[in-house]
C-alpha positions, -999 to 999 in steps of 0.1 A, spaced: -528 -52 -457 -537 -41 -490 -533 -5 -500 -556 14 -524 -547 49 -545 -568 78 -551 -591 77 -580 -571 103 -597 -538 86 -593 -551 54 -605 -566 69 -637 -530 87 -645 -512 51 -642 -544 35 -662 -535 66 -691 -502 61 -689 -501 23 -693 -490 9 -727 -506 -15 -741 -477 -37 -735 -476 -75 -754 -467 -106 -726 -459 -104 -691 -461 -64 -671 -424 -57 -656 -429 -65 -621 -413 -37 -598 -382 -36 -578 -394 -30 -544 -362 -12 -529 -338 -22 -501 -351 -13 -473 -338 0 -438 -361 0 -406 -357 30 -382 -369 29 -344 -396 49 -331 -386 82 -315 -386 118 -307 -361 142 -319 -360 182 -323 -365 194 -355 -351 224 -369 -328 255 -360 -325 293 -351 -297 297 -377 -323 299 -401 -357 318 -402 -373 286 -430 -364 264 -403 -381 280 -374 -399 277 -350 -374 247 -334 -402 220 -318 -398 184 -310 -416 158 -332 -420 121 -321 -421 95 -350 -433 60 -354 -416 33 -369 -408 35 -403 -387 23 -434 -363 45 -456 -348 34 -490 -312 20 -479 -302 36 -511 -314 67 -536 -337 54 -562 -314 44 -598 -319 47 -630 -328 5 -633 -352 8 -609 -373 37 -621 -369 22 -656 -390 -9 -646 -417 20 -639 -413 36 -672 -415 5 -690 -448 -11 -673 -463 21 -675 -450 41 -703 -447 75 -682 -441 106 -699 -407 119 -684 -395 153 -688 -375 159 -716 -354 186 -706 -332 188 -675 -315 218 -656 -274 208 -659 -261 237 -639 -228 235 -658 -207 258 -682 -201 284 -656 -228 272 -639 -257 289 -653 -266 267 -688 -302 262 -675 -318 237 -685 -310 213 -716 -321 185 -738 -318 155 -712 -339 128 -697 -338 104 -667 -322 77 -690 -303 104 -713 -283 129 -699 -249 142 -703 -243 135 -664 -258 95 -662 -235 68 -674 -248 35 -650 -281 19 -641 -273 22 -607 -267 55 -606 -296 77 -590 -324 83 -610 -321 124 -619 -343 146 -643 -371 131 -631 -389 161 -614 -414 156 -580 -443 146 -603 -422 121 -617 -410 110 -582 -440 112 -568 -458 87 -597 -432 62 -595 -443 56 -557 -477 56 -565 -470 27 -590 -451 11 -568 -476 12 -545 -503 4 -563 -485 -29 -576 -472 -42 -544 -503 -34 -523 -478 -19 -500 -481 23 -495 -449 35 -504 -446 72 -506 -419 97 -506 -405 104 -474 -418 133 -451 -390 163 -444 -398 155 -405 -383 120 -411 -356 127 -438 -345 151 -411 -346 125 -381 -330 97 -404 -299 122 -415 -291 130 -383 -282 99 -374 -285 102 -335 -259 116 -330 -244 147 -312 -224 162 -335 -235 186 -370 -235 154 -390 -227 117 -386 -187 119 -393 -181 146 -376 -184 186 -376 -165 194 -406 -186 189 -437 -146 197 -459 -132 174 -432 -106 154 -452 -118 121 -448 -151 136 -458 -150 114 -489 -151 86 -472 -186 94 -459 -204 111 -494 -206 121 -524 -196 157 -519 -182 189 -540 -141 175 -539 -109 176 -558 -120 151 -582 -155 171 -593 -131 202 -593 -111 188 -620 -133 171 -646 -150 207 -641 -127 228 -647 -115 208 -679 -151 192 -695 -171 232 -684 -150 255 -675 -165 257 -640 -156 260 -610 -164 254 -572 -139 282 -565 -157 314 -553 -187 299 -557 -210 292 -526 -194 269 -502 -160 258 -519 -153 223 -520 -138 194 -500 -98 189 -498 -100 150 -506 -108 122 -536 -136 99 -545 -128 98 -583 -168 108 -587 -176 138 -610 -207 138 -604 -237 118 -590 -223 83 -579 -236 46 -582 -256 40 -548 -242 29 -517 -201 33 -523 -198 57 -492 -197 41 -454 -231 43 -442 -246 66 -417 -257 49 -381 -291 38 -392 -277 21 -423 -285 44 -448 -262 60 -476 -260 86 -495 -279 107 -468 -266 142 -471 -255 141 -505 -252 123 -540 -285 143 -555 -310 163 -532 -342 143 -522 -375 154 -533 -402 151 -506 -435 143 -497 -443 176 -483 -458 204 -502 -432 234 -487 -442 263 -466 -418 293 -455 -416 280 -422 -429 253 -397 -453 275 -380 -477 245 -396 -454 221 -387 -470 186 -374 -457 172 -339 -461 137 -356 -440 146 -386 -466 139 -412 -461 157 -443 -478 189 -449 -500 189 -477 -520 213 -499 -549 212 -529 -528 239 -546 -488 233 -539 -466 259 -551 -435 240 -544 -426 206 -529 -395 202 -503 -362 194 -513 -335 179 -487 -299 173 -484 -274 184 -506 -256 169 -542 -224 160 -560 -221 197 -566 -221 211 -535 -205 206 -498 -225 193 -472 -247 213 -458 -263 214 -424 -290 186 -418 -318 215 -407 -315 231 -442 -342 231 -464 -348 238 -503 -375 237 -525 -388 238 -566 -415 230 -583 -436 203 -590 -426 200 -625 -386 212 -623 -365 182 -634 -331 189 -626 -294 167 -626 -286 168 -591 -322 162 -572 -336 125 -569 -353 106 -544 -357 75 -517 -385 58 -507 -406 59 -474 -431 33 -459 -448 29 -427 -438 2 -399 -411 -23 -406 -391 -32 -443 -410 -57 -458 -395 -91 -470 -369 -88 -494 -393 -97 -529 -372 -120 -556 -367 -91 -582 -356 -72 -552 -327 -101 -539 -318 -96 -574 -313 -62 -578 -293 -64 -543 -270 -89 -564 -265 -68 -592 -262 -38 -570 -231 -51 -556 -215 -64 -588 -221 -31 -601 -207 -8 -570 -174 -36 -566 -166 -26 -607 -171 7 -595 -147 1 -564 -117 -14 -587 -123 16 -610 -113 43 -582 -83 20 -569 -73 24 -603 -70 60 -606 -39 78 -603 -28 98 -575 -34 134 -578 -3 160 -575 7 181 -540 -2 216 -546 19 245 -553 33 264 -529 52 300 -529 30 318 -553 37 357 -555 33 385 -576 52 414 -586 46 438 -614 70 457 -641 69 477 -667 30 472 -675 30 434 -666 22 414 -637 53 388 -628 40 349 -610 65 330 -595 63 297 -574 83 270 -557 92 243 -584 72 210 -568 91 185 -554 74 159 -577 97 146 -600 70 132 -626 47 165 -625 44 172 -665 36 211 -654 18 240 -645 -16 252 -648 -26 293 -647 -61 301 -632 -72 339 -632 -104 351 -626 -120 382 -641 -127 402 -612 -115 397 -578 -138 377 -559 -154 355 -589 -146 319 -602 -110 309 -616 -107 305 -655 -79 285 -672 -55 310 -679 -20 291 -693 -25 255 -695 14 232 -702 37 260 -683 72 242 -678 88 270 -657 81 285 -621 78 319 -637 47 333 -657 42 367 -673 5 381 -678 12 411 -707 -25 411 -710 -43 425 -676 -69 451 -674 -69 481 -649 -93 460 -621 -82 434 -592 -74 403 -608 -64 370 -584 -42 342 -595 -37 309 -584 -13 279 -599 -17 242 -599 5 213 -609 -5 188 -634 3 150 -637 -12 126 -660 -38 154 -667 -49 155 -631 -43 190 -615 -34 197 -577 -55 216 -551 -48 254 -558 -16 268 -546 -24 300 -522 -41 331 -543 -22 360 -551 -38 397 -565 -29 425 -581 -33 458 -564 -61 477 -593 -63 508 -606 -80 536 -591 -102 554 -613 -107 594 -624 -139 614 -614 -153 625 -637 -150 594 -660 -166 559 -665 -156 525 -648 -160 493 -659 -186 475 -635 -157 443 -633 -132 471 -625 -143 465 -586 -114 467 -564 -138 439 -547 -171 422 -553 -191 401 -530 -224 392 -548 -217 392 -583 -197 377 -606 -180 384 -645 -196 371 -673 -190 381 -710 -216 414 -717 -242 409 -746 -240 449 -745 -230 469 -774 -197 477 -755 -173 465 -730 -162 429 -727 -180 415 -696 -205 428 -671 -216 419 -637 -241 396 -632 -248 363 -609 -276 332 -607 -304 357 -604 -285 384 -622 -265 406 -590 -272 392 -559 -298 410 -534 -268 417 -506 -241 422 -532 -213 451 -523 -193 467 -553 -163 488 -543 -143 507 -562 -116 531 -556 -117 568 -572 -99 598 -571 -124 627 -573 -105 658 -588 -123 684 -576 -153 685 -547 -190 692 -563 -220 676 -578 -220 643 -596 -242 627 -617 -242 589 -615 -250 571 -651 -249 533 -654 -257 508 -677 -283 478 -665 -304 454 -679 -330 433 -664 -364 416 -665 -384 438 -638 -380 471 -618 -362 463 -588 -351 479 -554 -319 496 -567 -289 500 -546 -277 526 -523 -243 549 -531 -220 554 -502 -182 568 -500 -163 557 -475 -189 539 -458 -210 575 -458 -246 572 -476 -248 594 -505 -282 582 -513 -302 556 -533 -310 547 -568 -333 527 -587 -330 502 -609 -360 505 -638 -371 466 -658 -350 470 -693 -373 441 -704 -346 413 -702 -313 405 -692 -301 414 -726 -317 445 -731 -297 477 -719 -306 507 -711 -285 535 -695 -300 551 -662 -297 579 -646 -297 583 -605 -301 620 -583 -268 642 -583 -247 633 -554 -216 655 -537 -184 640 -536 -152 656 -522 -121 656 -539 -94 631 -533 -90 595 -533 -121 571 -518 -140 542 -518 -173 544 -535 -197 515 -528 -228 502 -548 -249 482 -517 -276 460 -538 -310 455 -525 -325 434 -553 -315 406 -573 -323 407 -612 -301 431 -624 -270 434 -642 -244 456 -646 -224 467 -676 -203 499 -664 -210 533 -642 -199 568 -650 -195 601 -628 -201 635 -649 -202 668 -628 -230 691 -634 
């Protein structure tokens, strides 16, 4: 059957199309898996995107074996001379670099052909397909989020393929997951961490940093790799909040005027998250850990000759990949024993000495504020004792690993120090939180104080600041801090001890490096020692320090 494009995706490929000398690359038609017919149910009350929970009944269809790579999609960008974005969103160096010079066959992150293709965006995903289909005569697409979901699961019972356990052990046998390895090249190439930052990562080792060459993880039942992680998968489907418009058939849902397209599956950078979960971005966001597969209807075609070639190099590629990892070191058994003492102004680690013989040393994390991500500290500590002479008055928490041949351990257990409680009247430092769920430190671009609260979005929506305080005497207080942000938000809400004292807003600054000191309504507070509270309702915010004068 031949297979004929829209008018309008036809003229982009005609505009894009070099005038190219000799023979037109020919594509590589991917490897393709065929998956039976069936019904499954789709979905899950755990999360209000994902609901309502229906059934959805599928034809036969063909998935991608493997993520698109860099070769492939090169073929396109040669025959066609696409414009690719330019810029790609790292998320590295603590996370929150945005996005930097990068492309899908340049980036900081890509260093094989057969690695996915990344920085590509969903229009760039989506006119790679259309290519492909309009030079095979075949109508490949990108796959639909009803069958990305049926295809991950797998048929099977349990949360995912493997097992239940997405930081199972052995998880690295399965994908391509957040794990000691990506931990280390991390923390020493970024400074970042997976530490206190969403879900953690994996106890185990694939030797992968970041997104790895196609197909080196056991496949799931259907034959597929690289399912659940690797990059995210872009999809066919323009995304709605829910699937109150949900089709029984599982066809994608589409719309003249898409907001946002659906992502699926998780990356390198993250654990594994549950098959129902869903994500989103735009049609034009090109980021370094979202690629995609390929979809077509009814059974995989015959393997073409460029494709039997590809499947050739493929394997050359991943068995020098293989030989590399059985190469790689052992890493070192973690610390154990860690505990804390304090004297004389300082705060006193100590630890078991590892029962290693060739361990070169210790490493010293500390983070800024209790509850935010580890920072290398003390880096080539010889001795099972470490003094910090240089701790401010809020919660810090340490942790120690063990170092051989550059490669650190897992983290030995986390140890804190108790804080400081604070004076009423007088001003706190916002990182001075005796705990912080929400937020994390980051160096202030205030006129004073050395870092401020802040997060991906600035403080997080739910976030919970607590702080202890010793009120001298019982009376009015009025409540001063320092904020910045790009819009008036929802504020938060005061409480001590858990009682509401009331709410205060937070007023646009016209950035996130503009500050401006606010002022909330007086509250009463009783003398004596407490836990004061700041409950955020709204994200975009940031938080410098706070201050208690009575009136």
């Amino acid at each position: 059957m031949k297979f004929t494009l829209p008018h309008s995706t036809l003229l982009l490929l005609t505009i894009c199309a070099p005038a190219l000398a000799g023979k037109t690359p020919l594509p590589i038609e991917p490897i393709m898996v065929t998956l039976p017919a069936g019904s499954f149910i789709m979905g899950t009350t755990d999360n209000k995107n994902s609901q309502p929970v229906h059934t959805v009944t599928l034809p036969e269809f063909s998935l991608g074996k493997y993520e698109v790579t860099v070769r492939e999609y090169r073929r396109f960008v040669e025959a066609t001379g696409f414009v690719a974005p330019q810029e790609c969103y790292h998320q590295l160096d603590s996370w929150f670099i945005g996005s930097t010079p990068g492309s899908w066959d340049n980036n900081s992150l890509t260093d094989n052909e057969f690695q996915p293709a990344i920085c590509v965006s969903w229009a760039g995903a989506k006119a790679y397909v259309d290519w492909l289909a309009q030079t095979t005569g075949k109508p490949y697409r990108l796959p639909t989020e009803a069958e990305w979901e049926y295809a991950a699961k797998g048929a099977v019972q349990t949360r995912f393929y493997f097992g239940n356990d997405p930081k199972h052990p052995s998880v690295c046998q399965y994908e391509n997951t957040a794990d000691l390895s990506g931990e280390n090249a991390l923390q020493r190439t970024t400074s970042s961490t997976y530490v206190n930052f969403v879900d953690g990562f994996a106890d185990c080792v694939d030797h992968a940093t970041y997104a790895s060459v196609v197909g080196m993880y056991q496949p799931n039942p259907y034959g597929l790799h690289d399912m659940l992680s690797n990059v995210a998968e872009l999809m066919g489907d323009c995304f709605e909040d829910d699937y109150q418009n949900a089709r029984s058939d599982g066809k994608a849902l589409s719309s003249e005027q898409c907001d946002r397209r659906a992502v699926r599956g998780s990356s390198w950078h993250w654990n594994i998250w549950p098959v129902t979960r869903r994500g989103s971005q735009p049609e034009n966001f090109a980021g370094a850990a979202e690629g995609f597969r390929v979809a077509l209807d009814g059974q995989a075609p015959k393997a073409s000759k460029t494709t039997q070639q590809f499947k050739k190099q493929l394997a050359f590629a991943q068995q020098q990949e293989q030989s590399r990892r059985d190469q790689q070191f052992a890493y070192p058994m973690p610390v154990t024993g860690l505990t804390l003492s304090q004297s004389h102004g300082n705060t006193v680690l100590s630890w078991d000495p590892s029962p290693e013989k060739d361990i070169a040393g210790y490493r010293i994390y500390r983070n800024q504020s209790a509850g935010s991500m580890f920072a290398l500290m003390a880096d080539n500590v010889i001795d099972t004792r470490f003094i910090d002479a240089n701790a401010s008055p809020n919660v810090y928490e340490y942790t120690v690993v063990a170092v051989r041949r550059n490669l650190q351990s897992n983290y030995s257990n986390v140890v804190k120090t108790p804080g400081t409680v604070f004076s009423i009247p007088g001003r706190i430092e916002a990182e001075y939180a005796h705990a912080i769920t929400g937020a994390n430190s980051a160096r202030t671009s205030d006129i004073d104080g050395r870092f401020n609260l802040t997060g991906g979005n600035g403080i997080a929506e739910d976030a919970q600041l607590k702080y202890q305080v010793n009120v001298s005497q019982s009376g009015h207080y009025r409540l001063s801090y320092r904020v910045a942000g790009p819009r008036d938000g929802k504020g938060f809400t005061v409480t001590l001890d858990e009682k509401p004292l009331g709410k205060h807003a937070v007023k646009g600054t016209g950035g996130f490096h503009q500050w401006q000191t606010q002022q909330g309504p007086r509250i009463f507070l009783s003398a004596g020692q407490h836990t004061l509270t700041l409950h955020s309702h709204d994200s975009h915010w940031k938080l410098n320090w706070l201050a208690l004068d009575s009136e």
